[in-house]
N, C-alpha and C positions, 0 to 999 in steps of 0.2 A: 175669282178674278184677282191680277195682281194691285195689290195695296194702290202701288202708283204705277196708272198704265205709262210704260216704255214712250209711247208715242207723241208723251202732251212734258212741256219740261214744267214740271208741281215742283221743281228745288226749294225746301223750305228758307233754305240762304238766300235764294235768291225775293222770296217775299218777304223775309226777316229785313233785307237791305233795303227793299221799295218802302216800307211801311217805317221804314228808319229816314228816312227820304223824306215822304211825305209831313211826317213827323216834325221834319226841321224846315220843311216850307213854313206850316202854319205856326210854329214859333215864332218865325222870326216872320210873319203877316201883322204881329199885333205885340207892341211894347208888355209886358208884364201878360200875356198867354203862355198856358204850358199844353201840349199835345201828348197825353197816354195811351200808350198800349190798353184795352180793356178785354173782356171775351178768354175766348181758350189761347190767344197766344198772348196773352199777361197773365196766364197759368199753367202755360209750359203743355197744355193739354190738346193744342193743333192738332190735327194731320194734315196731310199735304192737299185736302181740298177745303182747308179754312179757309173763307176771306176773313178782311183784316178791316175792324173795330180800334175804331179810337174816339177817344173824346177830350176835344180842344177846349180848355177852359178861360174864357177871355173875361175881360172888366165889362163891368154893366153898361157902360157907357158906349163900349165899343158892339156892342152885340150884333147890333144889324147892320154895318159898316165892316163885322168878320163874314158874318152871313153871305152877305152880295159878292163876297170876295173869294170866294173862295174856289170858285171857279178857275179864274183867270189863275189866282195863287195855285191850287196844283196842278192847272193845266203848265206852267214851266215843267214842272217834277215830268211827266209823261201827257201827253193830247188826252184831252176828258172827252170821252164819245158819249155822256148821258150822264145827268147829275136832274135828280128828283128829290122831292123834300115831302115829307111823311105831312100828310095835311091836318095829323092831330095837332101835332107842334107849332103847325102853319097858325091853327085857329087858337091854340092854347100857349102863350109868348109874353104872359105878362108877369113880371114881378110880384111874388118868390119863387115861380115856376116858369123861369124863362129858359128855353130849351129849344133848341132845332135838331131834326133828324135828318139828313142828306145822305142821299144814297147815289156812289159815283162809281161809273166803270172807265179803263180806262184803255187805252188802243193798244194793242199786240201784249195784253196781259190775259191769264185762262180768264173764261167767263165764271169757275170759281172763286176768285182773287175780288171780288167788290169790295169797295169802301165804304163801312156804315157810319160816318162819321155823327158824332153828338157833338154840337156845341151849346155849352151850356155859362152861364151868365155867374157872374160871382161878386158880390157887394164892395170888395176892395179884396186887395193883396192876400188876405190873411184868410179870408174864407173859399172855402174848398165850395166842389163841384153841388148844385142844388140839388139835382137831380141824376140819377144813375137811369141808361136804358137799360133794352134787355139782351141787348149784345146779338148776337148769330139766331138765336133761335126766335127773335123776332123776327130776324134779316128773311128769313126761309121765305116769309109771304110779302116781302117789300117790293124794295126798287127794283130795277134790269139795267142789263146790260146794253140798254137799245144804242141804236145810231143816231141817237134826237135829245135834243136838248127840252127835256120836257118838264120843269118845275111843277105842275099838278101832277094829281096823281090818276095815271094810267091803267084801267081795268086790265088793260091789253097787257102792257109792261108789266104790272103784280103778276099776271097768271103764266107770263117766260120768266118771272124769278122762281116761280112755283119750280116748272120745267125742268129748269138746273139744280132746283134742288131736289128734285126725282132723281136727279141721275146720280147727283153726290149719294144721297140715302141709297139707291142704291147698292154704288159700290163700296159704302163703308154695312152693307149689310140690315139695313135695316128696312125690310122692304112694308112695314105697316106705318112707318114713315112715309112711306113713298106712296103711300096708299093714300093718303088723308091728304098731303101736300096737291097730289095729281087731279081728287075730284073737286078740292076747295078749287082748283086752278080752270080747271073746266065750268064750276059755276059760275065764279067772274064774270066769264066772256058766255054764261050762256050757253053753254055747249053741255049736250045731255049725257050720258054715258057713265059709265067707272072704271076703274082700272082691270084689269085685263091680264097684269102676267108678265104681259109679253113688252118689257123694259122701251124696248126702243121704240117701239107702234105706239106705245099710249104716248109718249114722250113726242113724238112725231102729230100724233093727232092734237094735242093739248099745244103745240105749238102752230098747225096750220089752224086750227080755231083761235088761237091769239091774232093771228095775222087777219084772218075775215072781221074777226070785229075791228080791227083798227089796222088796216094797210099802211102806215105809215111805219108800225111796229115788223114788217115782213123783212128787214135788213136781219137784226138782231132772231127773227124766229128761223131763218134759213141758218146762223149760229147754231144756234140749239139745235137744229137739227143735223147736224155736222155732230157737234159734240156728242148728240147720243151715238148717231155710227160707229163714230170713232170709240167708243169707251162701253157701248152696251151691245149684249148678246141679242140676236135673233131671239 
């Protein structure tokens, strides 16, 4: 398959410019915050179905007043269709390991392009970030790209982030990737089987079993199920 299918616009300029965007929203959300690049594209090592890792470093004071905000702050940047927060972070928030994980998608951007945003808590000016995630290859089993605004976390929603990242491993060739991603994704939700081969049908089934367990998630799995058409072979 070609690198980047024809069909879907992956322009890395044009997520280089969003994420440069976003970048300057949460900046300027919070006096003395700085927003970085993290992951493969703050090592130059993208391809065009990276999403985009960043981590906003605010004053301690401000943590959960950036937190709550940040919704509303990038929804200016582009409409937020689904912002979730990793429930380790939820439960684990206290000083010297204050950190939030939010996972945002955003309307008429690929369902590759998610925002894994970290923000992390810092004692004063001079001190750097507490804690470091794990960038993209945590992402693979996180948030989604749902149509719902769901701050807990979603068995339904984790097993369509699976989905799409079946399809990226996939076509960046690495189908034992796509193998491990697909039945962790099917366990989630309960759904018995393994993968099978056949790109688009596992991809297709691991999405209408996201949707039975949690109907609310069926906007976003009929997504996914577009995406594999359009990008996977028979």
């Amino acid at each position: 398959m070609s690198p980047t299918p024809p069909a879907m616009d992956l322009d890395p300029a044009r997520r280089a410019a969003f994420a440069q965007e976003l970048r300057n929203a949460l900046a300027a959300q919070c006096a003395g915050s700085v927003a970085d690049l993290r992951g493969s594209l703050a090592r130059g090592t993208a391809d065009p179905y990276s999403d985009i890792d960043l981590v906003w470093t605010v004053p301690d004071a401000q943590f959960e007043p950036c937190a709550a905000a940040v919704g509303p702050c990038l929804g200016v940047v582009r409409a937020v269709v689904s912002l979730r927060s990793d429930p380790d972070t939820q439960r684990n928030s206290q000083w010297p390991f204050r950190r939030r994980l939010l996972f945002l998608a955003f309307r008429d951007m690929p369902l590759f392009w998610r925002l894994d945003l970290e923000i992390a808590a810092v004692a004063d000016e001079s001190a750097g970030p507490v804690r470091a995630g794990t960038g993209e290859d945590r992402a693979q089993d996180g948030g989604s790209a749902a149509a719902v605004w769901d701050p807990e976390w979603s068995l339904a929603a984790s097993a369509l982030a699976n989905a799409v990242a079946v399809v990226k491993a996939v076509l960046r060739g690495q189908p034992e990737v796509a193998v491990g991603l697909l039945e962790r994704g099917l366990r989630r939700v309960g759904a018995s089987g393994s993968a099978s081969g056949r790109w688009r049908a596992d991809v297709v089934r691991l999405a209408d079993a996201a949707a039975r367990n949690e109907p609310a998630q069926r906007p976003l799995a009929n997504q996914v199920k577009r995406l594999a058409a359009e990008l996977l072979e028979e």
